[in-house]
N, CA and C atoms as a LAMMPS dump frame, in Angstrom:
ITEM: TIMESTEP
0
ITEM: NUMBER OF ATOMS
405
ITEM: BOX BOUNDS ff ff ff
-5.0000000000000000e+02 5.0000000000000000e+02
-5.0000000000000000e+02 5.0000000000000000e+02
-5.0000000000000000e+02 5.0000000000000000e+02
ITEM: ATOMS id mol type element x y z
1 1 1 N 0.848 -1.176 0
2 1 2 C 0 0 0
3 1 3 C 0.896 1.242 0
4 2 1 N 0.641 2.21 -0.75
5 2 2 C 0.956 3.061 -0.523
6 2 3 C 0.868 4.631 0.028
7 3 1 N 1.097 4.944 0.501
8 3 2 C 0.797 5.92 1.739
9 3 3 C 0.385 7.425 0.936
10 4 1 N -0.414 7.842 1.302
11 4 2 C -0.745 9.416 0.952
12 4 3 C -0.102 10.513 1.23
13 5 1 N 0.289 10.971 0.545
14 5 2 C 1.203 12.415 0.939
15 5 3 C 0.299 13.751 0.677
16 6 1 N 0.183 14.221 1.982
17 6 2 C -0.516 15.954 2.065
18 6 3 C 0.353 16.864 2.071
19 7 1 N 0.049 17.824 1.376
20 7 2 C 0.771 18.895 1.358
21 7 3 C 0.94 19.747 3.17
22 8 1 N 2.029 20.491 3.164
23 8 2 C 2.497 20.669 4.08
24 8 3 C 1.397 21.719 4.964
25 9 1 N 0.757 22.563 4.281
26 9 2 C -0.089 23.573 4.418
27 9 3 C -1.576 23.245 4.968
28 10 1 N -1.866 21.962 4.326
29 10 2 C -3.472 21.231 4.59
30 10 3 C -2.55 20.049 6.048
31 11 1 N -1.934 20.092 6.299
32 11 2 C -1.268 19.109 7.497
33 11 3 C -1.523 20.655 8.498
34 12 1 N -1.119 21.491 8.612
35 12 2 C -1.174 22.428 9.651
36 12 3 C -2.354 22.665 9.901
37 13 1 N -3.293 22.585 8.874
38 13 2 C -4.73 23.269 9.348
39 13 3 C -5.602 21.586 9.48
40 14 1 N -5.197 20.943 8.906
41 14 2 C -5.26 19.23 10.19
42 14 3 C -5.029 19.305 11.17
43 15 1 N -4.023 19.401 11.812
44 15 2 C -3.773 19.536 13.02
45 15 3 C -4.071 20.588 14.147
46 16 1 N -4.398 21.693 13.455
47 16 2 C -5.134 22.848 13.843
48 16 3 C -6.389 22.198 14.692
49 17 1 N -7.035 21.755 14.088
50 17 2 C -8.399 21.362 14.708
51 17 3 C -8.67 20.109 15.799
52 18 1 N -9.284 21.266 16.802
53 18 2 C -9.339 20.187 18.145
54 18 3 C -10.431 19.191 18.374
55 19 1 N -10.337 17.99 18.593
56 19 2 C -11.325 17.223 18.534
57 19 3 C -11.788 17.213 19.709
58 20 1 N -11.492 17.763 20.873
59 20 2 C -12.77 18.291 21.577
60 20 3 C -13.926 19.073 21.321
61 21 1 N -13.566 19.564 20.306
62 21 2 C -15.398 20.448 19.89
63 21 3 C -15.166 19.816 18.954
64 22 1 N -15.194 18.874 18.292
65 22 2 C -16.014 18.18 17.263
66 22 3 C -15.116 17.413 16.487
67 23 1 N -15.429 16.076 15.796
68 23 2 C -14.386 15.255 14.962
69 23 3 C -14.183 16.096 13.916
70 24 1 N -13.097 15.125 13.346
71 24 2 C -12.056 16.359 11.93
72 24 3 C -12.648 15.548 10.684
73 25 1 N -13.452 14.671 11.228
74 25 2 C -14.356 13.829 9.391
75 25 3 C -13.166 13.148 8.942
76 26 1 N -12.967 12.856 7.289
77 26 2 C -12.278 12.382 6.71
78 26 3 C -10.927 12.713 6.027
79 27 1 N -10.156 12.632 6.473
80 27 2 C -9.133 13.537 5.982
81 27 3 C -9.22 13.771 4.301
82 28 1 N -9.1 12.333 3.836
83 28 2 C -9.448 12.53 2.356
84 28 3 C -10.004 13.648 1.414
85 29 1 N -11.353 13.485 2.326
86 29 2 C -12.324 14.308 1.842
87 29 3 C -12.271 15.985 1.864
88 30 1 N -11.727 15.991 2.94
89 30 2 C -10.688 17.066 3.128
90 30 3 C -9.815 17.599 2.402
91 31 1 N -9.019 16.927 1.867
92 31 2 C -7.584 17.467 1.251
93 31 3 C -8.882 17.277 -0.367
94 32 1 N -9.651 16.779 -0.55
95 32 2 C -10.383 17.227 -1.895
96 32 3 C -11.15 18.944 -1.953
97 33 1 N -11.739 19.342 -0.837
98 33 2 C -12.305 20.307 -0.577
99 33 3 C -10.903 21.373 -0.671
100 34 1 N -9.873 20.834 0.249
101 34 2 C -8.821 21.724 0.082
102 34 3 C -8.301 22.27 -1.036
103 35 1 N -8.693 21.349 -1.829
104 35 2 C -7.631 21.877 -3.346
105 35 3 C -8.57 22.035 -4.085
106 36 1 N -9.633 21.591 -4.385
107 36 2 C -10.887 22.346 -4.817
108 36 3 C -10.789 23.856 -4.849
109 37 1 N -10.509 24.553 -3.686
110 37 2 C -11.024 25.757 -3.004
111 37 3 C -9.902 26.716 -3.385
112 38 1 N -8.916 25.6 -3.894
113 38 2 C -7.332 26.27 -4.283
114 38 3 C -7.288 27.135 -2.843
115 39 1 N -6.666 26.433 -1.713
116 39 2 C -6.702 27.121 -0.539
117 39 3 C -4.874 27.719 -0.412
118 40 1 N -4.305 28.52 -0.011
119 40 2 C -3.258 28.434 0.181
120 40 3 C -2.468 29.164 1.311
121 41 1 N -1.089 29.488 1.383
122 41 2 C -0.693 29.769 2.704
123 41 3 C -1.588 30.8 3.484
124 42 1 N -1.647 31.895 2.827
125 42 2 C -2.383 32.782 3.703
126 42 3 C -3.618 32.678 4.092
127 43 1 N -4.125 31.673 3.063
128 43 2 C -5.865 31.307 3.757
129 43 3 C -5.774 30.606 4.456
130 44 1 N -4.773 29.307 4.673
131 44 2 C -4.136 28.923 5.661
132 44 3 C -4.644 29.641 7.221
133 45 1 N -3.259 30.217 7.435
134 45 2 C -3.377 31.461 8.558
135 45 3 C -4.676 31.661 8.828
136 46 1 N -4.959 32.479 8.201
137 46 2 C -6.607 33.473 8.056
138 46 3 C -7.349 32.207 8.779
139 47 1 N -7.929 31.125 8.17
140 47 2 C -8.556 29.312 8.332
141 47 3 C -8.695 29.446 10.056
142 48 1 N -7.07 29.261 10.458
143 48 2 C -6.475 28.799 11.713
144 48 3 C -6.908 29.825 12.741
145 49 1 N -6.624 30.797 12.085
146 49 2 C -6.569 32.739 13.054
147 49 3 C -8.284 32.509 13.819
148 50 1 N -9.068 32.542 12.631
149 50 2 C -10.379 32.396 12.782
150 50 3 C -11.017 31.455 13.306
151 51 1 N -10.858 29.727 12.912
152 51 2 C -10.802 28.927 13.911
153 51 3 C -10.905 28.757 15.022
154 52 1 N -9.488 29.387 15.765
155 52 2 C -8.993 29.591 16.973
156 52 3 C -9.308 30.342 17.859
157 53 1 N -10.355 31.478 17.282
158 53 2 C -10.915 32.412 17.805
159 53 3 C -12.723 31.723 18.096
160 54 1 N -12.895 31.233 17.166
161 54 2 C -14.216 30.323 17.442
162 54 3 C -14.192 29.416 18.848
163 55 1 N -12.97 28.722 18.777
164 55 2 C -12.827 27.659 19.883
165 55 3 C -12.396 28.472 20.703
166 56 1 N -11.868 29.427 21.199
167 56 2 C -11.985 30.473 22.624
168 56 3 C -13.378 30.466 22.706
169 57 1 N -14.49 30.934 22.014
170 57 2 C -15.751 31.617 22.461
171 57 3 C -16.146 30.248 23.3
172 58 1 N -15.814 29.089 22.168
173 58 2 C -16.612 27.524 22.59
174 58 3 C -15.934 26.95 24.063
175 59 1 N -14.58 27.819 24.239
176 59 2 C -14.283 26.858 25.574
177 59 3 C -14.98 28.06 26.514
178 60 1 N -15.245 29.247 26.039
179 60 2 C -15.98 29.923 27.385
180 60 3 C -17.223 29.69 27.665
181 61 1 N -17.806 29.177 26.42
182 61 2 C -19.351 28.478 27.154
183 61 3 C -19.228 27.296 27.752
184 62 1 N -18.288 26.335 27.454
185 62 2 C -18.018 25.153 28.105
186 62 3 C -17.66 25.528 29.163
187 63 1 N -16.997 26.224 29.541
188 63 2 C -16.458 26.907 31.065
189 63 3 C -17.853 27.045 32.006
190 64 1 N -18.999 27.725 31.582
191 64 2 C -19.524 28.628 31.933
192 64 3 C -20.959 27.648 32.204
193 65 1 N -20.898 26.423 31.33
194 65 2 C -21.957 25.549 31.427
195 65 3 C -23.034 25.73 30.309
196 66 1 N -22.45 26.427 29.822
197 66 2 C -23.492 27.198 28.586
198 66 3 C -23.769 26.063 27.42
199 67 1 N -24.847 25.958 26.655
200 67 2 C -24.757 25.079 25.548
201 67 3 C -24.116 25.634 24.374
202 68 1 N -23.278 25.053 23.965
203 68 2 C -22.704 25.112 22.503
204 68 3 C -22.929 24.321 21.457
205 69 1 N -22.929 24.057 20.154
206 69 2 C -22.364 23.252 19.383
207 69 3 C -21.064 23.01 18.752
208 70 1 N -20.636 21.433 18.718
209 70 2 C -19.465 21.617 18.023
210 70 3 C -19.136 21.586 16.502
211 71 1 N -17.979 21.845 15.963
212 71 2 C -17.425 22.222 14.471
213 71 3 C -18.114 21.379 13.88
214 72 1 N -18.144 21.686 12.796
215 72 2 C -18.469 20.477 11.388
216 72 3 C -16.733 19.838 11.208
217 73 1 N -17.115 18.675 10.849
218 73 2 C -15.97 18.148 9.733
219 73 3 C -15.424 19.239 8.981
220 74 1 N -14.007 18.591 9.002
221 74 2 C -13.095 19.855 8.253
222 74 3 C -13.916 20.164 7.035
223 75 1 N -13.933 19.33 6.473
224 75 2 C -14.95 18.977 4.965
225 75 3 C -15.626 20.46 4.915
226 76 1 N -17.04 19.985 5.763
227 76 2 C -17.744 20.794 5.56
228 76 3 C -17.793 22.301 6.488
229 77 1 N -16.416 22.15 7.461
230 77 2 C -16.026 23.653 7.358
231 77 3 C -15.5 24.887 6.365
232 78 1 N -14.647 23.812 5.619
233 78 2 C -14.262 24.702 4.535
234 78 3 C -15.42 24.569 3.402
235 79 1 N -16.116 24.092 2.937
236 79 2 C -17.27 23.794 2.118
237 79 3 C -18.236 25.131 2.762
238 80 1 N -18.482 25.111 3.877
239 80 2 C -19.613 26.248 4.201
240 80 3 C -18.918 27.174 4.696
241 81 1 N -17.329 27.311 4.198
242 81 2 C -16.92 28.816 4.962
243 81 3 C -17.009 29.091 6.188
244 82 1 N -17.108 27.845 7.227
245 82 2 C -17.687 28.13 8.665
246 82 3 C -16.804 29.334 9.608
247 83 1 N -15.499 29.545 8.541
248 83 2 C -14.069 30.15 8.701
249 83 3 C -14.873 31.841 8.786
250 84 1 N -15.854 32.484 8.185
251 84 2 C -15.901 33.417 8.229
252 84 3 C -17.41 34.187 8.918
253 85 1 N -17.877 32.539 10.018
254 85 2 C -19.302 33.313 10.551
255 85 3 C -18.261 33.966 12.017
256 86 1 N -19.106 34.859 12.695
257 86 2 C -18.99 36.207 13.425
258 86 3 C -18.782 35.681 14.754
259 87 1 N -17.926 35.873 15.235
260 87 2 C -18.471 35.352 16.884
261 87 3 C -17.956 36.275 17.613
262 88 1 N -18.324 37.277 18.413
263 88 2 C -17.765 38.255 18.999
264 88 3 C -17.216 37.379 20.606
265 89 1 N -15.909 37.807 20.736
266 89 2 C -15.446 36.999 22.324
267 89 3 C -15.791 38.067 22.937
268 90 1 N -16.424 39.278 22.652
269 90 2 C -16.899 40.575 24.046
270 90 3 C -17.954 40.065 24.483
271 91 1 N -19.261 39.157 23.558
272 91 2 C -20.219 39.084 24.145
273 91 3 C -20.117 38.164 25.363
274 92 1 N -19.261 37.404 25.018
275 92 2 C -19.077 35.725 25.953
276 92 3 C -18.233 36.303 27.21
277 93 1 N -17.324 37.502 27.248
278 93 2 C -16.763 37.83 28.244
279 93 3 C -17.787 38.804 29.292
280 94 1 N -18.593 39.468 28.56
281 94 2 C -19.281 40.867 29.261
282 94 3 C -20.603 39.969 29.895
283 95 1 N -20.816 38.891 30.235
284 95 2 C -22.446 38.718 30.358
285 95 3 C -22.568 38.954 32.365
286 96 1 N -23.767 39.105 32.49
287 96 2 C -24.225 39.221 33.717
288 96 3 C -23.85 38.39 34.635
289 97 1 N -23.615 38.804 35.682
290 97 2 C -22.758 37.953 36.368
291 97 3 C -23.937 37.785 37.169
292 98 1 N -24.025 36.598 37.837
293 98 2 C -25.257 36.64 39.189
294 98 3 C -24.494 36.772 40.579
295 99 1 N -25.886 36.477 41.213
296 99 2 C -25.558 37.727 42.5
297 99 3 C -24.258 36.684 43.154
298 100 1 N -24.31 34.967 43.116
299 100 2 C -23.424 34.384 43.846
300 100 3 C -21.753 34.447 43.508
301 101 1 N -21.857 34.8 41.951
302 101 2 C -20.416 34.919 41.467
303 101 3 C -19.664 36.193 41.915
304 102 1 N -21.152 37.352 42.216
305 102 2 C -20.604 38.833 42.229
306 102 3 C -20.167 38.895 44.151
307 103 1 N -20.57 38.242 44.94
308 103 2 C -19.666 37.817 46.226
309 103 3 C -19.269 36.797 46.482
310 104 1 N -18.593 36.017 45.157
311 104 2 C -17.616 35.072 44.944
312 104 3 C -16.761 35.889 44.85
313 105 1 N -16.398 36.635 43.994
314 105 2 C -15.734 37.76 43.345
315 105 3 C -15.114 38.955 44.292
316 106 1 N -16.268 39.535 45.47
317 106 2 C -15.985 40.196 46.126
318 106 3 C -15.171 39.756 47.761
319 107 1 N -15.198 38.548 47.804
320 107 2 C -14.773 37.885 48.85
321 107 3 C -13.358 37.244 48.27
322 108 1 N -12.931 37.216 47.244
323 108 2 C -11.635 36.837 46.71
324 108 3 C -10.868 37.667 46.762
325 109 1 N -11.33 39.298 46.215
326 109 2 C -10.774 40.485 46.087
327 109 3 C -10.495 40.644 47.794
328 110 1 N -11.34 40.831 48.77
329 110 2 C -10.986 40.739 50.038
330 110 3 C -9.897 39.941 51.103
331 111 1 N -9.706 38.652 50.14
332 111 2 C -8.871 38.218 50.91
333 111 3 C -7.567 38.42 50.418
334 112 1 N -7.395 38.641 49.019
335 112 2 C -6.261 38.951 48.426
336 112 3 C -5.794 40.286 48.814
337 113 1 N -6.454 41.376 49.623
338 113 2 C -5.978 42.255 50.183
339 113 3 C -4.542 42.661 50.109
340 114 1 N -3.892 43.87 49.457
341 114 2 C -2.32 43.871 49.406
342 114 3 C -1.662 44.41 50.863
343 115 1 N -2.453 44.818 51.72
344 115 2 C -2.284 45.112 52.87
345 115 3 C -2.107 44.206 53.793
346 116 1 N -2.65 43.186 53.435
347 116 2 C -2.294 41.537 54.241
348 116 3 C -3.779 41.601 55.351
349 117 1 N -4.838 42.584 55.398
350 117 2 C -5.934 42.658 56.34
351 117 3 C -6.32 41.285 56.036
352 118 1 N -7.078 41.47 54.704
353 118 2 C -7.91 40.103 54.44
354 118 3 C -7.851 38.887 55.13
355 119 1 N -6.554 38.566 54.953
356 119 2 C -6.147 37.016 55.213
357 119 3 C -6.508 37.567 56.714
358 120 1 N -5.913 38.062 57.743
359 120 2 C -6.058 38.419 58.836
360 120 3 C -6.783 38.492 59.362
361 121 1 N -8.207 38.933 59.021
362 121 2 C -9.617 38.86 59.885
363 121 3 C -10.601 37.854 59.354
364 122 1 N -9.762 36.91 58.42
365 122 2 C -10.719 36.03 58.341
366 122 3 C -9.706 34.701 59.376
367 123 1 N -8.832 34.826 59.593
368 123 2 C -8.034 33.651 60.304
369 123 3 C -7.922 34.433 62.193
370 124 1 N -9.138 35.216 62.101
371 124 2 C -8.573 35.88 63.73
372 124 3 C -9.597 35.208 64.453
373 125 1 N -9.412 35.099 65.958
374 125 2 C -9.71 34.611 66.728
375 125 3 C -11.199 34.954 67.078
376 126 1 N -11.676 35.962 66.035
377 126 2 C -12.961 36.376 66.512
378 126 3 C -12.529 38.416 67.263
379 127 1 N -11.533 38.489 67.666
380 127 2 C -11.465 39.367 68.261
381 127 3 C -11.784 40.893 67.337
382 128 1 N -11.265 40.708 66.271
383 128 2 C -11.431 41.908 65.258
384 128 3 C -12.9 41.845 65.105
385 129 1 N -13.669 43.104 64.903
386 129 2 C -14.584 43.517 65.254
387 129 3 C -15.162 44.205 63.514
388 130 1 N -13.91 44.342 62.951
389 130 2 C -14.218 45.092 61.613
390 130 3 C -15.047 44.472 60.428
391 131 1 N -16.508 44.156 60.847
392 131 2 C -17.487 43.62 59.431
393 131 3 C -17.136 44.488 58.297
394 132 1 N -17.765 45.969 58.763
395 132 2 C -17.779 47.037 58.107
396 132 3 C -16.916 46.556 56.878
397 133 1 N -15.72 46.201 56.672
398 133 2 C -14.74 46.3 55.516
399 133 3 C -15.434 45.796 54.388
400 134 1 N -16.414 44.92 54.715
401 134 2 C -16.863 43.972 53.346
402 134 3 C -17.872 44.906 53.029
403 135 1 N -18.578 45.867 53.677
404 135 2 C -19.528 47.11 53.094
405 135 3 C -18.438 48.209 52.326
């Protein structure tokens, strides 16, 4: 048998793609779409740039518990251009925080104190008297 040789350019944007959000399909079928599309170095890049920016948004909903879907097959990523739908990472960073994260948040900032208080009146014997600080 003899073995298939891919060009060096369709191997990077193979390997580009994480199969945690979704399988990579057929490679074959792939490197047909690839050269079909006459893809080359810089669409390359551009492919990967964009990609990579998709799978940030997808690991912050996975983070976050949020539902996502994952990629298409390489195939039919490059087939439907999936390379150039919109995903803003401001929206996925800016969303409402609820009330338990927002004194999750405020009780972290407190203990990290650069003054060294924080750690201090939460490890004191009771004697410090100062609630007030967390108002």
């Amino acid at each position: 048998m003899k073995r298939r040789k891919y060009p060096e350019s369709f191997e990077r944007l193979w390997k580009s793609f994480d199969t945690d959000f979704g399988e990579k399909g057929s490679k074959i079928k792939a490197l047909e779409v690839f050269i079909k599309m006459e893809i080359n170095d810089d669409d390359v890049e551009f492919i990967i740039e964009r990609y990579t920016k998709q799978r940030m948004a997808k690991e912050l909903q996975r983070f976050r518990g949020e539902f996502f879907t994952n990629f298409q097959h390489i195939e039919r990523y490059l087939t439907n251009e999936r390379f150039d739908d919109e995903i803003s990472l401001n929206t996925y960073q800016q969303h409402k925080l609820t009330k338990s994260e927002k004194s999750d948040a405020e009780l972290r900032k407190y203990i990290a104190r650069d003054d060294g208080e924080g750690m201090a009146d939460i490890t004191s014997d009771g004697q410090d008297t100062s609630r007030n600080r967390l108002n």
